[in-house]
C-alpha positions as YAML, in Angstrom:
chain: A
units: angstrom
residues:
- id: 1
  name: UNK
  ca: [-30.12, -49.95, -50.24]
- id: 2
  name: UNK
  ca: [-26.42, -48.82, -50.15]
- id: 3
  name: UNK
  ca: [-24.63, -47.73, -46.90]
- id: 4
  name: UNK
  ca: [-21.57, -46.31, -48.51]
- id: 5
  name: UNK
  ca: [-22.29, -43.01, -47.30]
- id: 6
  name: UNK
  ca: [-22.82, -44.08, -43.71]
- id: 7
  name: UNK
  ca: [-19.64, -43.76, -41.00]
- id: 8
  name: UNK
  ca: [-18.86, -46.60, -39.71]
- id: 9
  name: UNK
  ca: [-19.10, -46.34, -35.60]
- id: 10
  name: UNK
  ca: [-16.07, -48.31, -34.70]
- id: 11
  name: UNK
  ca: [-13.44, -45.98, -36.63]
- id: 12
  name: UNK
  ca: [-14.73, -43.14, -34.62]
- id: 13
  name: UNK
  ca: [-12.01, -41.99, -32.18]
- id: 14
  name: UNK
  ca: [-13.04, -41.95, -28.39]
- id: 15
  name: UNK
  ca: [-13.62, -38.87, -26.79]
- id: 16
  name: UNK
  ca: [-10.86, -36.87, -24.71]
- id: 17
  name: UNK
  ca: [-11.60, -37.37, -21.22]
- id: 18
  name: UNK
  ca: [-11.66, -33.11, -20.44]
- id: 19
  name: UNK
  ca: [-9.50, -30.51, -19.68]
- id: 20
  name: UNK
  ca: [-6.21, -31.96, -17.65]
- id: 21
  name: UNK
  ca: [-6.61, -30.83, -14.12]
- id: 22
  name: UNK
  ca: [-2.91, -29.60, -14.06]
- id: 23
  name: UNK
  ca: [-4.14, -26.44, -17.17]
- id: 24
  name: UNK
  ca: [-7.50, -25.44, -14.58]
- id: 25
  name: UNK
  ca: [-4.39, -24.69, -11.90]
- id: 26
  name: UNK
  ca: [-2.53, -23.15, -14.34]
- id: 27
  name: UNK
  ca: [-5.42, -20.64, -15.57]
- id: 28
  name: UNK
  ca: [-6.25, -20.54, -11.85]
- id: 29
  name: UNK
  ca: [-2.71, -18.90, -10.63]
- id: 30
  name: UNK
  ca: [-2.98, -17.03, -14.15]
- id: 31
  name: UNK
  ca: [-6.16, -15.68, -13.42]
- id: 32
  name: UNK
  ca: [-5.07, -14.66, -9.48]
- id: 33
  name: UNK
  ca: [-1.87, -13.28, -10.41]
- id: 34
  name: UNK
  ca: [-3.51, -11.01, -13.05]
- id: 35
  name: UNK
  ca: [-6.02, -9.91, -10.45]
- id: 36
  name: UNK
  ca: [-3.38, -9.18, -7.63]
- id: 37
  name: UNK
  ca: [-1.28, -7.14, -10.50]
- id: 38
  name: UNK
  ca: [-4.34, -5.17, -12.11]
- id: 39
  name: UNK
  ca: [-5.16, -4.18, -8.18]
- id: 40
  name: UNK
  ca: [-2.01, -3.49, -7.42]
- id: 41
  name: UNK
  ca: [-1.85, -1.41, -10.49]
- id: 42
  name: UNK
  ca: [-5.39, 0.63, -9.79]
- id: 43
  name: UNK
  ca: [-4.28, 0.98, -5.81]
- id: 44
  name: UNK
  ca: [-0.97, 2.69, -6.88]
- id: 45
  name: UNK
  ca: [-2.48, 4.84, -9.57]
- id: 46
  name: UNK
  ca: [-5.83, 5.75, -7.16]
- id: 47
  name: UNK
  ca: [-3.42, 7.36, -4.38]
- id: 48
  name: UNK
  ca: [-0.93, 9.04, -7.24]
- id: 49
  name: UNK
  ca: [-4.44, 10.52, -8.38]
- id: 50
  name: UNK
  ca: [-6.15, 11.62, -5.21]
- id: 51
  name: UNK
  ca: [-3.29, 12.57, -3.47]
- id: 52
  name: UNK
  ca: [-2.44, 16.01, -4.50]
- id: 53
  name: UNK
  ca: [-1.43, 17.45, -1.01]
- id: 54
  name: UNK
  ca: [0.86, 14.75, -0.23]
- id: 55
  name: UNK
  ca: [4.02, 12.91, -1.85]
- id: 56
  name: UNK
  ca: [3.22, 9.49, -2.72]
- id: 57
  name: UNK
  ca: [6.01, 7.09, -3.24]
- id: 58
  name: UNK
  ca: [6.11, 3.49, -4.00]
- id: 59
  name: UNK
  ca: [8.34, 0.33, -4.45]
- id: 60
  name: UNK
  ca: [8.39, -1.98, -6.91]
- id: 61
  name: UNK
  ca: [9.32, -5.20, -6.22]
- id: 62
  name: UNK
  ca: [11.18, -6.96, -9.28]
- id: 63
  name: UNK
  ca: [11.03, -10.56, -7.90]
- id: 64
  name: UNK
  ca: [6.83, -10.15, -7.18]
- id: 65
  name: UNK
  ca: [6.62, -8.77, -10.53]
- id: 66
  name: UNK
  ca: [8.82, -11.05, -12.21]
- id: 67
  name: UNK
  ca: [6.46, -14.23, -10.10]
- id: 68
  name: UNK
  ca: [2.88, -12.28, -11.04]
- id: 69
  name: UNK
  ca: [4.14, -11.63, -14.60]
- id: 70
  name: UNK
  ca: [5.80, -15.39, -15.30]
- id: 71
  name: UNK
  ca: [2.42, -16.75, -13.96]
- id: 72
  name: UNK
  ca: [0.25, -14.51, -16.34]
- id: 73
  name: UNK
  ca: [2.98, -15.52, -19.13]
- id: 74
  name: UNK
  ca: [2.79, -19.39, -18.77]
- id: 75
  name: UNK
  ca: [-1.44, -18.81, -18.43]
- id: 76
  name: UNK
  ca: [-1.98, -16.70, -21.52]
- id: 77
  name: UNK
  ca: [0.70, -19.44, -23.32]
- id: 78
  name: UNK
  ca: [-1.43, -22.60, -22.19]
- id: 79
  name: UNK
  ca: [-4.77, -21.09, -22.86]
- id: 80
  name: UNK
  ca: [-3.13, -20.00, -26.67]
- id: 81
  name: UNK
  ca: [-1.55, -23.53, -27.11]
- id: 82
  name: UNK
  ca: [-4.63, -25.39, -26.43]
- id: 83
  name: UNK
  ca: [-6.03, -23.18, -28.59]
- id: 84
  name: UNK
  ca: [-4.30, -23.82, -31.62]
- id: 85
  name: UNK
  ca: [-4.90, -27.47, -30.93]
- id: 86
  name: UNK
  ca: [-8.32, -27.69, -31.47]
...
């Protein structure tokens, strides 16, 4: 009986270890900094709404949304990267 049809176990690559623990911090501070901005976001929008009587004002502050945003950025870039690697 032939066996040219048969792989041949010791060519077969090993197996990758897992994800790196470094990208699991990276979606973790991803995933917390889009949480923090999408309640920030709903708080804010929740008192403009219900607050007819009364003035409501708020602050932005650039470098907290620059952080939040940058983490989101370099979260959504890792998960798309290792994506594309598969």
């Amino acid at each position: 009986m032939s066996r040219e049809g048969v792989p041949d176990k010791k060519s077969a690559q090993p197996r990758a270890a897992g994800t790196p623990i470094w990208v699991w911090v990276v979606y973790a501070f991803g995933i917390l900094a889009a949480a923090i901005f999408a309640f920030a976001l709903l708080f804010t929008l929740g008192a403009v709404a219900l607050s007819d009587d009364v003035g409501v004002t708020y602050d932005v502050s650039l470098p907290a949304f620059i952080l939040w945003g940058a983490l989101m950025l370099v979260a959504a870039v890792t998960w798309f990267v290792r994506r594309r690697q598969r």
